[in-house]
N, CA and C atoms as a LAMMPS dump frame, in Angstrom:
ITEM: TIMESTEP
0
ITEM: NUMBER OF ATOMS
300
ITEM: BOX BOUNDS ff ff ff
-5.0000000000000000e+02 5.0000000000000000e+02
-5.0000000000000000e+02 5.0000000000000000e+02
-5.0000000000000000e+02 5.0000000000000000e+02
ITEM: ATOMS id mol type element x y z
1 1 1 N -85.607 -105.634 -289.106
2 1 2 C -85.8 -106.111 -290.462
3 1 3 C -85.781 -104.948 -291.449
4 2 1 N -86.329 -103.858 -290.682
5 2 2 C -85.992 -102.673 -292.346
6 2 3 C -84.785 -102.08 -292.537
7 3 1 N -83.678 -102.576 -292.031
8 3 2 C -82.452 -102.148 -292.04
9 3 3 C -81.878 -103.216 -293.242
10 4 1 N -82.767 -104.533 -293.22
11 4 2 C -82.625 -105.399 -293.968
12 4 3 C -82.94 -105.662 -295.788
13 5 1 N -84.08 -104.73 -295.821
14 5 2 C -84.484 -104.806 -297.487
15 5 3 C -84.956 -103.258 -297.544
16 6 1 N -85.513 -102.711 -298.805
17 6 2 C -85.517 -101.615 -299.083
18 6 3 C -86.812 -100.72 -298.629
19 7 1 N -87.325 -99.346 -298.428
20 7 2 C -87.478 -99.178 -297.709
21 7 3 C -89.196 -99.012 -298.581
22 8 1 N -89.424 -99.515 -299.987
23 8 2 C -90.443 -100.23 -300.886
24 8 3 C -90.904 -101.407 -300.25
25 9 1 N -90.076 -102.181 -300.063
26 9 2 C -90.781 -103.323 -300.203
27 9 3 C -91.133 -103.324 -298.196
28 10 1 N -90.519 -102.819 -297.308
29 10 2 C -90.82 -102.815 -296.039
30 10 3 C -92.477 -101.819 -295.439
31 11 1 N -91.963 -100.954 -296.392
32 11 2 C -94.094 -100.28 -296.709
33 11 3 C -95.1 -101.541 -297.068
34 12 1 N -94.439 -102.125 -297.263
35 12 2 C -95.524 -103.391 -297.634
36 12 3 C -96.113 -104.222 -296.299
37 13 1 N -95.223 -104.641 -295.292
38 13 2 C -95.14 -105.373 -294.496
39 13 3 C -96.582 -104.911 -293.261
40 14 1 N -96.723 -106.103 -293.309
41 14 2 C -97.865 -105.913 -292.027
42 14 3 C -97.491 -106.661 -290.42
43 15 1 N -97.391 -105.589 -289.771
44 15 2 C -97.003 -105.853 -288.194
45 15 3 C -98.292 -106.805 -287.979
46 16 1 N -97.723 -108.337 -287.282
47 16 2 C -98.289 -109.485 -286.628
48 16 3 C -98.798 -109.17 -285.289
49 17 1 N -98.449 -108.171 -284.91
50 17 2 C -98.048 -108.274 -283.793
51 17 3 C -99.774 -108.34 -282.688
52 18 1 N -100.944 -108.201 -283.36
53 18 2 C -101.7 -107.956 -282.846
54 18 3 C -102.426 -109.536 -283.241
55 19 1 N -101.495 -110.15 -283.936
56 19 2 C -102.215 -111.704 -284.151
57 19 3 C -101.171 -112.383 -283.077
58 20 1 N -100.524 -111.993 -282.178
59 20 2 C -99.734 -113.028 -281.508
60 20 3 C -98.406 -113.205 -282.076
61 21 1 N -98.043 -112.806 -283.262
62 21 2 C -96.96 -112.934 -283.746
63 21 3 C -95.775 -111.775 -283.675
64 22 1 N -94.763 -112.455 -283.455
65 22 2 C -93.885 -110.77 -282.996
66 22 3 C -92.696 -110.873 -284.519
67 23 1 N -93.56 -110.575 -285.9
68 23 2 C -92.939 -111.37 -286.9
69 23 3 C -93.531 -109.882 -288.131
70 24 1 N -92.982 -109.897 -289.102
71 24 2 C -94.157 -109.11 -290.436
72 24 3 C -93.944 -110.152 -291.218
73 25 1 N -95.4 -109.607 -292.108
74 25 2 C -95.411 -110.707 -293.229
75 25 3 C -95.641 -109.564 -294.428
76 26 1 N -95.591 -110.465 -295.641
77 26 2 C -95.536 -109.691 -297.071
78 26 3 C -96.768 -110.356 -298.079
79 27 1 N -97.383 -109.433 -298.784
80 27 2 C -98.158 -110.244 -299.509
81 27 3 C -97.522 -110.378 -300.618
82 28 1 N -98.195 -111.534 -301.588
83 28 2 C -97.066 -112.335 -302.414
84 28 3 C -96.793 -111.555 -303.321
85 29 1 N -97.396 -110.488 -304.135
86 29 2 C -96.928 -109.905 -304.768
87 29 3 C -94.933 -109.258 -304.605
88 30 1 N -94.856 -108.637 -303.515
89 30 2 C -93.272 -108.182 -303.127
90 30 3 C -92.823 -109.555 -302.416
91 31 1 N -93.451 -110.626 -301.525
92 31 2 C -92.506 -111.388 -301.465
93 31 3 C -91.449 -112.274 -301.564
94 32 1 N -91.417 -112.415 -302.893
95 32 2 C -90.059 -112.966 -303.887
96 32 3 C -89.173 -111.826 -303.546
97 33 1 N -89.539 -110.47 -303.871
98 33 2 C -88.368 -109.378 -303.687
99 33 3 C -87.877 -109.481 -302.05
100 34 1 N -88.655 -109.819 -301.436
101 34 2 C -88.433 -109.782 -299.987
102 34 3 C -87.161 -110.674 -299.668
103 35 1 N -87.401 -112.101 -300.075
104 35 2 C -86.712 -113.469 -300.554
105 35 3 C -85.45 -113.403 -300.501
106 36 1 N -85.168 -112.824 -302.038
107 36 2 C -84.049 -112.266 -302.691
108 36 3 C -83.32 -111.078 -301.674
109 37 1 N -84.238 -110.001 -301.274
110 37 2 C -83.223 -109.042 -300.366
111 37 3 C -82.429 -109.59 -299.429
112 38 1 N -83.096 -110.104 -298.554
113 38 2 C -82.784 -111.156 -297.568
114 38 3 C -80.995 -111.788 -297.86
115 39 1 N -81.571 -112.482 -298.929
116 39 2 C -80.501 -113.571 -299.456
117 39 3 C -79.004 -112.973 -299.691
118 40 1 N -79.537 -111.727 -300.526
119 40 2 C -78.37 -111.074 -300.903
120 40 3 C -77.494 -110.054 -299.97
121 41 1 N -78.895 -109.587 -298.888
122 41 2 C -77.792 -109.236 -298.13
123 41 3 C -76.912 -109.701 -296.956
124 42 1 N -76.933 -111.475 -296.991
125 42 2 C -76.362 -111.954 -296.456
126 42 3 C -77.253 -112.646 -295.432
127 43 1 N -78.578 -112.501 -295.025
128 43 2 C -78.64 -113.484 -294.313
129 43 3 C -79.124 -114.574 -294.262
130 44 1 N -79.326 -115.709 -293.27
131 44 2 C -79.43 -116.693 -293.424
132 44 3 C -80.841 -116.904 -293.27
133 45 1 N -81.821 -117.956 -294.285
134 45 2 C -82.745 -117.906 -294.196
135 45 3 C -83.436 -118.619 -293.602
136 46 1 N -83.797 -119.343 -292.78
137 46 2 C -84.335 -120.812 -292.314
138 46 3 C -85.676 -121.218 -292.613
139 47 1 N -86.7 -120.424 -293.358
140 47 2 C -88.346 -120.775 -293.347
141 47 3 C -89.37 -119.537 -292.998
142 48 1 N -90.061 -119.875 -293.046
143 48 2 C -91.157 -118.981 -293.072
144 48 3 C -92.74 -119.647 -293.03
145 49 1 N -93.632 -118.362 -292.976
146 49 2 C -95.218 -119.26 -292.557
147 49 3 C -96.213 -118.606 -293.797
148 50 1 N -96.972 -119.101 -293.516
149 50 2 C -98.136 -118.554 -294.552
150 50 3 C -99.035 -117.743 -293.9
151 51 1 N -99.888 -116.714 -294.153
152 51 2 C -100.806 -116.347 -293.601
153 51 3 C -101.838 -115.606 -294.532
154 52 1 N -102.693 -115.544 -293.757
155 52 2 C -104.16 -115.566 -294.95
156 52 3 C -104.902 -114.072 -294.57
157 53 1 N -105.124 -112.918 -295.28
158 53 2 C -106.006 -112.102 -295.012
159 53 3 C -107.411 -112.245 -294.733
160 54 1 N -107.648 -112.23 -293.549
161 54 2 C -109.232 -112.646 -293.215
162 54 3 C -109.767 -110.948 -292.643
163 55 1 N -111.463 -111.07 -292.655
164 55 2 C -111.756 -109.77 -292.142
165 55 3 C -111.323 -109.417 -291.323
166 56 1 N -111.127 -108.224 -290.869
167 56 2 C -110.19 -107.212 -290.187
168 56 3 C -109.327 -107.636 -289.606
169 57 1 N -108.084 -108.795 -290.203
170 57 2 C -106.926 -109.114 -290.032
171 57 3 C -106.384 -110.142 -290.584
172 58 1 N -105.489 -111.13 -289.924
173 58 2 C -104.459 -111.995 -290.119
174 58 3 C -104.77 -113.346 -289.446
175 59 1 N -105.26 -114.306 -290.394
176 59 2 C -104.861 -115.452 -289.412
177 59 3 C -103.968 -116.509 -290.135
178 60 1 N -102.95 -117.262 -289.078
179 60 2 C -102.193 -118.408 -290.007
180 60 3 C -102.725 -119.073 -290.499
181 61 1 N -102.182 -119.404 -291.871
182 61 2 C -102.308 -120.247 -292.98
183 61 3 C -102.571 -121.748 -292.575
184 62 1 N -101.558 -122.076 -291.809
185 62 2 C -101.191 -123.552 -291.448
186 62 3 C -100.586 -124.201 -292.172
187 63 1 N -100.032 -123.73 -292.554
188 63 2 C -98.54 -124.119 -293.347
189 63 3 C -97.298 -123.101 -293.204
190 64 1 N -96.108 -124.168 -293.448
191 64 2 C -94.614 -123.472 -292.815
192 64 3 C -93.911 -124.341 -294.677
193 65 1 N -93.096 -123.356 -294.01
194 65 2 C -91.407 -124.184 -294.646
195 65 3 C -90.306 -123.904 -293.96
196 66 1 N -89.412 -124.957 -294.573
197 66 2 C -88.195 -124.597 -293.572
198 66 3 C -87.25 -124.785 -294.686
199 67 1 N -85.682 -124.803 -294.157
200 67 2 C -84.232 -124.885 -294.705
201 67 3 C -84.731 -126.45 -294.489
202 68 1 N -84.221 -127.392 -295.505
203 68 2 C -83.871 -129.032 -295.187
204 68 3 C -82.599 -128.835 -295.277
205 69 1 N -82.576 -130.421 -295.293
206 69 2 C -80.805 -130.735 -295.55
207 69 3 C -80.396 -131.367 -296.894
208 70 1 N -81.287 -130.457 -297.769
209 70 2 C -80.788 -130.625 -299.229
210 70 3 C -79.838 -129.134 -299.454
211 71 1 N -79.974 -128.619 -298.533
212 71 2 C -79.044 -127.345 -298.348
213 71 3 C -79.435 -125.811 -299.693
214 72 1 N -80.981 -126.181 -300.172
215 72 2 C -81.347 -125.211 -300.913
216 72 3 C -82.296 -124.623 -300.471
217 73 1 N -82.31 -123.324 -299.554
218 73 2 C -83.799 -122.767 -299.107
219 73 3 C -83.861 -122.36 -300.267
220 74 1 N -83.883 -121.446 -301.28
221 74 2 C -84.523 -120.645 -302.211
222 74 3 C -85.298 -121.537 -303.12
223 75 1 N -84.7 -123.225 -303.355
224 75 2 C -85.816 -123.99 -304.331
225 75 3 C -86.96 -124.181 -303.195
226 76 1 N -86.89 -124.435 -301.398
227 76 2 C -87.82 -125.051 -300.802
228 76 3 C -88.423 -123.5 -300.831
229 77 1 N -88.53 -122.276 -301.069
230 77 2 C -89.159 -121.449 -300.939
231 77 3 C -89.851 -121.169 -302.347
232 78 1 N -89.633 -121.412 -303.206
233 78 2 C -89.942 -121.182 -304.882
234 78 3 C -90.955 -122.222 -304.704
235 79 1 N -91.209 -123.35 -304.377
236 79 2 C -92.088 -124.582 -304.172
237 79 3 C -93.138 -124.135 -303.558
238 80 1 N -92.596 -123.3 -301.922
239 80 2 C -93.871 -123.163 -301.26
240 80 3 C -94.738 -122.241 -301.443
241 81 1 N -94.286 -121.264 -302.014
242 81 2 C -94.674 -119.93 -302.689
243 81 3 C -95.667 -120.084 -303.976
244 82 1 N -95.037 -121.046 -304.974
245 82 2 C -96.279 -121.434 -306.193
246 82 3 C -97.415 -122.332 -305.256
247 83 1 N -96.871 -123.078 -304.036
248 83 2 C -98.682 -123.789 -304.192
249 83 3 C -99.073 -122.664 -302.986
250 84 1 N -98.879 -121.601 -302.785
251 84 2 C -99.963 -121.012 -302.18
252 84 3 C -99.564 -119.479 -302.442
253 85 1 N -98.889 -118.824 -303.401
254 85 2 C -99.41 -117.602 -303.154
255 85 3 C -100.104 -117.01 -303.682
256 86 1 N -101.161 -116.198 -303.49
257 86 2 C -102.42 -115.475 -304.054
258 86 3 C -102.849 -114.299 -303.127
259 87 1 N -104.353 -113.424 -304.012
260 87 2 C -104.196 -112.275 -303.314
261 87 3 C -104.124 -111.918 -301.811
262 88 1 N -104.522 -113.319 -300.916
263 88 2 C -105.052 -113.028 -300.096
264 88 3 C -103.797 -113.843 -298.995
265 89 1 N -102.874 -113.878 -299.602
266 89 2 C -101.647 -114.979 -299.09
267 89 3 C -100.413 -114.067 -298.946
268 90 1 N -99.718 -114.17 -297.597
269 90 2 C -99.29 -112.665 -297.437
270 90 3 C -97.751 -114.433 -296.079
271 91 1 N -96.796 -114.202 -296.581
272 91 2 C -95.128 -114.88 -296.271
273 91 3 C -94.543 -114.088 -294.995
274 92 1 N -94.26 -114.709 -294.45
275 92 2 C -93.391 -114.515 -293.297
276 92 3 C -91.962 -114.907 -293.274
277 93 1 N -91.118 -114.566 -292.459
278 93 2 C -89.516 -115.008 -293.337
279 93 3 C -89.076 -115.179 -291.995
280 94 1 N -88 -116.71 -291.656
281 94 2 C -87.264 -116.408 -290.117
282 94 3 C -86.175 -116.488 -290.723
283 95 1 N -85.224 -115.93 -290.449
284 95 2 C -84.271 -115.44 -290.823
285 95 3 C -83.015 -114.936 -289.809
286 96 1 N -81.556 -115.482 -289.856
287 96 2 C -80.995 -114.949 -289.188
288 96 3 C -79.952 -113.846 -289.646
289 97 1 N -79.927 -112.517 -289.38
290 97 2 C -79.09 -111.522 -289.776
291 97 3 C -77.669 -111.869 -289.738
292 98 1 N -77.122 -111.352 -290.783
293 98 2 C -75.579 -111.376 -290.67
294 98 3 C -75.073 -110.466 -290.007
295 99 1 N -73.506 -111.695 -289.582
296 99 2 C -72.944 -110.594 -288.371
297 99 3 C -72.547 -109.627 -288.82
298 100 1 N -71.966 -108.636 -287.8
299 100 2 C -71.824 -107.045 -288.572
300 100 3 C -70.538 -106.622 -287.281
């Protein structure tokens, strides 16, 4: 993934990896920029999770989004992003890389 967006907004990212997740997430502040990198550099986006800063770590939100078949992730991500992001609300992105 840091080959994927810039090397700002990837200082941001917090390794899951000690919550079970083999994933980073972003808190909402850079994750629109995250969004957008993604998008523009081609890959495909399918959804993402929420997750919540709790004491000395990460636990899921319990909430997702995905790609539908209205064929617009960036409005289903603009939606899921206003009803939950805040300080303590930190996006996950699945995403498939473009071929190369």
């Amino acid at each position: 993934m840091s080959q994927l967006i810039s090397e700002d907004l990837f200082a941001c990212a917090v390794d899951l990896s000690d919550e079970g997740a083999h994933e980073f997430a972003f808190p909402s502040i850079v994750a629109c920029g995250v969004f957008s990198a993604l998008e523009f550099g081609g890959s495909s986006i399918l959804g993402g999770d929420l997750w919540k800063k709790v004491d000395g770590g990460f636990a899921f939100g319990k909430e997702s989004w995905h790609f539908g078949s209205d064929g617009c992730a960036e409005k289903r991500w603009e939606v899921f992003f206003d009803l939950f992001s805040g300080e303590d609300s930190y996006f996950s992105f699945v995403f498939r890389s473009p071929l190369r």
